[in-house]
Residue frames relative to the residue before (quaternion, step in Angstrom):
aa qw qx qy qz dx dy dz
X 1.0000 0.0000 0.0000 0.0000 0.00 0.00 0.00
X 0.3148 -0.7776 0.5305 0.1216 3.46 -0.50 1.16
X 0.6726 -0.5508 0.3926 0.3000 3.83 -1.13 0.27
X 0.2453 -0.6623 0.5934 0.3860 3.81 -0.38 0.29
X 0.5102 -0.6261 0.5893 -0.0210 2.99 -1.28 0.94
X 0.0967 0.7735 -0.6264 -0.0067 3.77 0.76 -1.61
X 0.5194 0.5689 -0.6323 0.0825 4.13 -0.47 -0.78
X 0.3726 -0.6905 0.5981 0.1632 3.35 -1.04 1.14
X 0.6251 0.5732 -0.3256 0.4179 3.74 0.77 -0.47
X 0.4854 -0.6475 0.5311 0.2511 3.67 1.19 0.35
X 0.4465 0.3468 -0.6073 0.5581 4.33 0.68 0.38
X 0.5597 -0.4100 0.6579 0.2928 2.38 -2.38 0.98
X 0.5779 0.6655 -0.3666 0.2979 3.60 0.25 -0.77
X 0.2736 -0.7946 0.5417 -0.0139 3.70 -0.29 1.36
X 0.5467 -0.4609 0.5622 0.4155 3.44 -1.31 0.62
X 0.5927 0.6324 -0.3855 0.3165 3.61 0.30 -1.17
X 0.5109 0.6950 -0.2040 0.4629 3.72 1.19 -1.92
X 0.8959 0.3376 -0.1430 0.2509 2.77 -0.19 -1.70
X 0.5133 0.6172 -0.2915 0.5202 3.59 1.80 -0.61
X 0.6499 0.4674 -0.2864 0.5264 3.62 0.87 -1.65
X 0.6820 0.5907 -0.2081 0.3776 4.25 0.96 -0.40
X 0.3652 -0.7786 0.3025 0.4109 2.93 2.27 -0.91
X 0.1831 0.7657 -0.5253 0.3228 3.34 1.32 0.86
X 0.3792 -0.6718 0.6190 0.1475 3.45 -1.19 0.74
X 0.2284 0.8935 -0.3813 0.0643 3.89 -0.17 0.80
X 0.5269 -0.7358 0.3587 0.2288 3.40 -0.24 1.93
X 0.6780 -0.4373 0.3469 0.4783 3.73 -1.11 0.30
X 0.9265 0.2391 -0.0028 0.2907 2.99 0.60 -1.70
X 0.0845 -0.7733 0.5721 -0.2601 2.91 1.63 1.96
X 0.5111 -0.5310 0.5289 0.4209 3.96 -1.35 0.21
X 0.4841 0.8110 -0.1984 0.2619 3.19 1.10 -0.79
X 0.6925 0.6647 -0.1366 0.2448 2.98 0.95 -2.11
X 0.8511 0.3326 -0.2571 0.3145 3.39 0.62 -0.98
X 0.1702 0.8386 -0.3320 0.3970 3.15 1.92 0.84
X 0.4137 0.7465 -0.1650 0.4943 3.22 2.01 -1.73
X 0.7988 0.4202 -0.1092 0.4163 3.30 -0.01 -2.31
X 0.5849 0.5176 -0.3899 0.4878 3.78 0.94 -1.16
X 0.8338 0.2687 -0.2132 0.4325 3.57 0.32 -0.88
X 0.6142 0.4787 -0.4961 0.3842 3.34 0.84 0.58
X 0.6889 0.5342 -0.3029 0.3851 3.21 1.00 -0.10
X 0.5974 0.5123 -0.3646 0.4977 3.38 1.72 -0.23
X 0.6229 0.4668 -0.3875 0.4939 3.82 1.48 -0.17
X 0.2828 0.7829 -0.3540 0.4263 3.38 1.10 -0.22
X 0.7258 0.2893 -0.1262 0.6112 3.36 0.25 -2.00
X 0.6707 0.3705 -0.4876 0.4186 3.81 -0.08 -0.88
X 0.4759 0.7480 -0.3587 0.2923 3.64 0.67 -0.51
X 0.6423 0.5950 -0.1637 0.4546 2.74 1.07 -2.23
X 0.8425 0.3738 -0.1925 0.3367 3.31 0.22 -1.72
X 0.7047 0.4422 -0.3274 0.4480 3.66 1.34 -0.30
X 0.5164 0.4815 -0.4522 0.5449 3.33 1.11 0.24
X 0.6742 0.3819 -0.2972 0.5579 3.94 0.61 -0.06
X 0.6631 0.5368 -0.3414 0.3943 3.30 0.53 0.80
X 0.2931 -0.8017 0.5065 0.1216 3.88 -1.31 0.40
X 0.7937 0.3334 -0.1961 0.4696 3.08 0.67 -1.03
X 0.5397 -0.7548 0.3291 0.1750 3.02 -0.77 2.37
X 0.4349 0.5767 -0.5056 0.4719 4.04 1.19 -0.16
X 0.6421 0.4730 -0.3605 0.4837 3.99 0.24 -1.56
X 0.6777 0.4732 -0.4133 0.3820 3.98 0.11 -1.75
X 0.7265 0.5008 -0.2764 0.3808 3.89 0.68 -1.08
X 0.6011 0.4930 -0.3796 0.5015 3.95 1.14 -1.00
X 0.6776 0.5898 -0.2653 0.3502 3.53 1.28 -1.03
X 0.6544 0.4632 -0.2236 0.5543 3.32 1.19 -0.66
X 0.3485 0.6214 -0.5118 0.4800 3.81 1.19 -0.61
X 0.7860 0.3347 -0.2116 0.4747 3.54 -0.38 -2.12
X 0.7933 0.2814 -0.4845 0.2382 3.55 -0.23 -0.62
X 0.5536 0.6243 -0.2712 0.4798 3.50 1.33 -0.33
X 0.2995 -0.7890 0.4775 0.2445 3.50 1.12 -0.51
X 0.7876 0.3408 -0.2561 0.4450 3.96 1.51 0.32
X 0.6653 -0.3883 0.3346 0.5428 3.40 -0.94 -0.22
X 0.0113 0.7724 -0.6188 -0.1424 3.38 -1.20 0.31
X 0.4538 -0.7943 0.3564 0.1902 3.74 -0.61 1.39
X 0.6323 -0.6697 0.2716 0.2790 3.45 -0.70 1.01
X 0.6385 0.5668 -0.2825 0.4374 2.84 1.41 -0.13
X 0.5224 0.4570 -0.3795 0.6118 3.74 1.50 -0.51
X 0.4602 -0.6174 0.6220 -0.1420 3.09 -1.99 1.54
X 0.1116 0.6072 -0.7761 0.1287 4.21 -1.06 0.91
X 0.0844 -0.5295 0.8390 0.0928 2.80 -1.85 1.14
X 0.4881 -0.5443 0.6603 0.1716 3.44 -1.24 1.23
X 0.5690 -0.3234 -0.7527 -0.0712 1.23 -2.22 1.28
X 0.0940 -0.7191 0.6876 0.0358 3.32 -1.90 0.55
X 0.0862 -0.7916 0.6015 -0.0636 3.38 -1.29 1.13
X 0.1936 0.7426 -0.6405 0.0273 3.21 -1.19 0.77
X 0.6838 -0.4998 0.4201 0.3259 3.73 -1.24 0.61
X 0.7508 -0.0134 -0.0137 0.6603 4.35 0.46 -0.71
X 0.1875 -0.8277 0.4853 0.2103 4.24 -0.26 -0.88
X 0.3688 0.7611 -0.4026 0.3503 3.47 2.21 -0.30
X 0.6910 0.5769 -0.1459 0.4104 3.36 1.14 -1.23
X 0.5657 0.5936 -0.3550 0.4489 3.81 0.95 -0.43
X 0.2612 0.8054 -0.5313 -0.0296 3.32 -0.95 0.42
X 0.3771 -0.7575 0.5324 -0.0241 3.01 -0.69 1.67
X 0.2383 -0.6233 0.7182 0.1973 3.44 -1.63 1.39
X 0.7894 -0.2773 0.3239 0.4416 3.16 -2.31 -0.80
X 0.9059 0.0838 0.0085 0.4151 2.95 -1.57 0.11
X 0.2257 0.6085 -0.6113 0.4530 3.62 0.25 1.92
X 0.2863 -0.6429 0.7103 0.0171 3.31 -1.14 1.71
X 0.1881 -0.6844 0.7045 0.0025 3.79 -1.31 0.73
X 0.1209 -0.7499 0.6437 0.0932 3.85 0.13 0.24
X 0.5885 -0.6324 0.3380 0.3736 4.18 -1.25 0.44
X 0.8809 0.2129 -0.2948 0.3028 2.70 -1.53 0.63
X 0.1604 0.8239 -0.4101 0.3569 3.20 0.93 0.96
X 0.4410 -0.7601 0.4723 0.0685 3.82 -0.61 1.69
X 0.2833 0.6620 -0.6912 0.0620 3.94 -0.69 -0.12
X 0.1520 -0.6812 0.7134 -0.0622 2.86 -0.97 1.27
X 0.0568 0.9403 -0.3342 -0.0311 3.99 0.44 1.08
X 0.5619 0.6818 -0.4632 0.0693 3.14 1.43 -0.87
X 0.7805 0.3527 -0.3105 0.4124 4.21 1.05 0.79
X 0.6346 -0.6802 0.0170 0.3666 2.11 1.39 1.46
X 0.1953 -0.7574 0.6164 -0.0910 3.34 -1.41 0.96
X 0.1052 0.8398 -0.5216 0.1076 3.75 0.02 1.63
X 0.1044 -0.7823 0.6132 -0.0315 3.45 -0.39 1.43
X 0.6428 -0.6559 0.3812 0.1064 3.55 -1.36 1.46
X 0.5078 -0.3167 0.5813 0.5513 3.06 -1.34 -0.72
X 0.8992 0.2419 0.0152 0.3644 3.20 -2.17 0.26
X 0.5122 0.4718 -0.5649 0.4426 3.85 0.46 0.59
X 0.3191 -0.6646 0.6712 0.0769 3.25 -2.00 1.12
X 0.0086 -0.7756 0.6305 0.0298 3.87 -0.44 0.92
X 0.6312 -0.6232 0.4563 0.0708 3.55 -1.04 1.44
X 0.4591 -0.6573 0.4552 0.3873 3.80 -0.67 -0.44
X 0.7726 0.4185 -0.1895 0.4381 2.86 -1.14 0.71
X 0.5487 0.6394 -0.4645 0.2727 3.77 1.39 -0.52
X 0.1530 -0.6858 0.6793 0.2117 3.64 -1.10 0.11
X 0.0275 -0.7313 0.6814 0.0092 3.29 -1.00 1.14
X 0.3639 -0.7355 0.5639 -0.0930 3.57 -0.56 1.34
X 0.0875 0.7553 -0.6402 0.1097 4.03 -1.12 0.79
X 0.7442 0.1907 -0.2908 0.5703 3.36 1.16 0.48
X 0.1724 -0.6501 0.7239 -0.1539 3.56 -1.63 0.99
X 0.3977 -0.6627 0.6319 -0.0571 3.29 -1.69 0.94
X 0.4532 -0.6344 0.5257 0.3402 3.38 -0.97 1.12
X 0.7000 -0.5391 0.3986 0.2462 3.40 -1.68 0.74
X 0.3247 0.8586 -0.1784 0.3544 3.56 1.60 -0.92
X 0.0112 -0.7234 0.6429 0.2515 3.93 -0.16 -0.26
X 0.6508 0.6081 -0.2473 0.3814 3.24 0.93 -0.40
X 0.6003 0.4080 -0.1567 0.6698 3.49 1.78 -0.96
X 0.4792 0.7734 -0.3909 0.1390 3.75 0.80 -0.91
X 0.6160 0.6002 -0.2019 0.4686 3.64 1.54 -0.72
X 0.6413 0.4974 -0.4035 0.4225 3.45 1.42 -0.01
X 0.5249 -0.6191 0.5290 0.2477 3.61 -0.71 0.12
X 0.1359 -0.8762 0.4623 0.0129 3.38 -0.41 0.82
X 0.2300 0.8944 -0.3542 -0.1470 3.89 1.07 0.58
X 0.0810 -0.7635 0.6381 0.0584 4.15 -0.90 0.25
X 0.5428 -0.5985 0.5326 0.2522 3.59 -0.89 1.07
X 0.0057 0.6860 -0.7124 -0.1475 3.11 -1.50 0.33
X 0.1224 -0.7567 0.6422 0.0032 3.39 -0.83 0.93
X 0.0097 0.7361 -0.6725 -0.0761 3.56 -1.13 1.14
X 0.3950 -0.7545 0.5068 0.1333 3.30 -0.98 1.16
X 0.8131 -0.3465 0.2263 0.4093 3.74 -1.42 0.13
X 0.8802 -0.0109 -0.0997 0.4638 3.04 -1.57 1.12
X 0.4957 0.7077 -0.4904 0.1138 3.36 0.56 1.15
X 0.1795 -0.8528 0.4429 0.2108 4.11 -0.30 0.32
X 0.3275 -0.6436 0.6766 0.1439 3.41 -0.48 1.60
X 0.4048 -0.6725 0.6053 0.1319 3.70 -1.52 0.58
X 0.5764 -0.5651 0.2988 0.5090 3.57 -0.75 0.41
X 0.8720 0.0348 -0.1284 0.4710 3.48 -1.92 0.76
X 0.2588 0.6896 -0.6004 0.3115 3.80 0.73 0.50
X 0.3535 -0.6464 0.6750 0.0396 3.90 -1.22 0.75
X 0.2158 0.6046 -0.7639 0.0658 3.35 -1.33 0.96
X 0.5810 -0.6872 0.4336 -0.0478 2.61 -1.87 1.42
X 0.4767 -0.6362 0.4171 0.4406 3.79 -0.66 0.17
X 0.5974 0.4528 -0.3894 0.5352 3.12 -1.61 1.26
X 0.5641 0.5636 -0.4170 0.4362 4.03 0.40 -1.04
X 0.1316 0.6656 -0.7325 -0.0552 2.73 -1.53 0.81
X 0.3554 -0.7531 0.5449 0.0981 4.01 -0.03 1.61
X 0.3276 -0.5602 0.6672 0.3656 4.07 -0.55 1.27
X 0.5263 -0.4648 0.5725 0.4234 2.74 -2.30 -0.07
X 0.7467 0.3806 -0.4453 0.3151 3.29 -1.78 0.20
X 0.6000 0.6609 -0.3762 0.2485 3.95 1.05 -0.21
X 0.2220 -0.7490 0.5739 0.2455 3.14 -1.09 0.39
X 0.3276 -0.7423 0.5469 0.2063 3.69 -1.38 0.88
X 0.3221 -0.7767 0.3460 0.4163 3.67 -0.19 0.25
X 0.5695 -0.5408 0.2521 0.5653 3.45 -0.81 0.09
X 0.7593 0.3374 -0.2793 0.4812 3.87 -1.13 0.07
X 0.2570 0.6835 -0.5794 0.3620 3.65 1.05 0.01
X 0.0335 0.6908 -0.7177 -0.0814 2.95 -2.16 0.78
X 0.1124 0.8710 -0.4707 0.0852 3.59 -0.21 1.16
X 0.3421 -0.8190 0.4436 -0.1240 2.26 -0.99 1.82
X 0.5487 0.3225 -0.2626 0.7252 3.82 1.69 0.08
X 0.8192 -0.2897 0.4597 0.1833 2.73 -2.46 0.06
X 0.1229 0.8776 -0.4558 -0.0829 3.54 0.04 0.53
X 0.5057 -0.7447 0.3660 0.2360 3.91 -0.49 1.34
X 0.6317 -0.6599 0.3074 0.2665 3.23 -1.20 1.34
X 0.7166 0.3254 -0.1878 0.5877 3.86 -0.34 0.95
X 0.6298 0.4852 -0.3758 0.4762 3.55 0.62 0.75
X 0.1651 -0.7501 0.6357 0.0777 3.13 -1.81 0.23
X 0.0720 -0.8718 0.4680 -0.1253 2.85 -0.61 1.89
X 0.1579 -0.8865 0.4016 -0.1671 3.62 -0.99 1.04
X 0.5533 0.5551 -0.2270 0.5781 3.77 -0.37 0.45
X 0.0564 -0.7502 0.6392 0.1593 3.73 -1.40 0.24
X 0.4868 -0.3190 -0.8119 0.0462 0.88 -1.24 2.05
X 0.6392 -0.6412 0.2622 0.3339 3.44 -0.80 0.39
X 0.1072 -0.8321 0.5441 0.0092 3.02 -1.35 1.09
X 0.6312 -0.4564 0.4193 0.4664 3.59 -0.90 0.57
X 0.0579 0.8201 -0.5389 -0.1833 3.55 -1.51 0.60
X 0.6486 -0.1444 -0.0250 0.7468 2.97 1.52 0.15
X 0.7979 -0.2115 0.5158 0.2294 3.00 -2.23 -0.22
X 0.0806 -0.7778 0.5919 0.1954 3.40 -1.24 0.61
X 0.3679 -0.5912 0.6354 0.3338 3.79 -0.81 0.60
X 0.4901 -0.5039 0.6308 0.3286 3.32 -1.96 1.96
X 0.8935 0.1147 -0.0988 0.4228 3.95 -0.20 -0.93
């Protein structure tokens, strides 16, 4: 099932595009309630994969809400929630533990090999500081690279990109770039040391 789209302006170019591109985009873009149409149709897929067990159904379910293949080898423990799911992309053999956050609509690229904890909230959108600007979306990829392990209820922020091989700690909140082979902790997060390759 593909995203509704809706653009009255006859561009191929979607609101959707333009977020996954890093467009900033006010509430009251024409666009916007495109957003709402497609949050409410992940919602329901939501509904039905969070009421499920059998780890074949949790994966066909994530296929549709994701909108790709997912490899037999990547793992969800329900429940799981996120705000659109077009944006997520998942490598091989990625474990998701429950209740886990993605907030994707700026995107959210998960590796090969990465272990994510309960409870983690990974986030791609954010809001100017402003009260006055505060209504605009604000979106920034997050990309987590190979063999990384997010700790339980640990928070990553829009923008991040997590080297491969790092480890976040649990309750971490990280808000920068964090270099491949390390282990970071604390809010906000901070390098604590070095990881050994073996």
């Amino acid at each position: 099932m593909g995203y509704t789209t809706g653009n009255e302006t006859g561009n191929s170019i979607t609101i959707f595009d333009r977020l996954l591109k890093g467009e900033s985009v006010p509430i009251n873009d024409p666009e916007y309630k495109h957003i709402f149409e497609q949050v409410e149709i992940t919602f329901s897929l939501l509904s039905k994969l969070n009421n499920t067990t059998a780890k074949s159904d949790i994966r066909l379910l994530l296929e549709e809400i994701t909108g790709k293949h997912i490899d037999s080898s990547t793992t969800l423990f329900p429940p799981f929630h996120t705000n659109f799911g077009k944006h997520i992309v998942l490598g091989k053999n990625v474990f998701i533990n429950h209740a886990c956050s993605f907030l994707d609509l700026g995107g959210i690229v998960i590796e090969d090999n990465v272990m994510i904890g309960p409870r983690v909230t990974i986030t791609s959108e954010n809001h100017p500081l402003p009260y006055a600007k505060r209504n605009v979306m604000v979106p920034a990829k997050v990309i987590i690279k190979n063999n990384v392990w997010i700790g339980a209820a640990a928070t990553i922020l829009p923008g991040v990109t997590i080297g491969e091989n790092s480890v976040i700690a649990a309750g971490a909140v990280v808000n920068k770039n964090v270099p491949p082979n390390t282990l970071v902790g604390g809010v906000p997060a901070k390098i604590i040391k070095d990881i050994p390759l073996e």
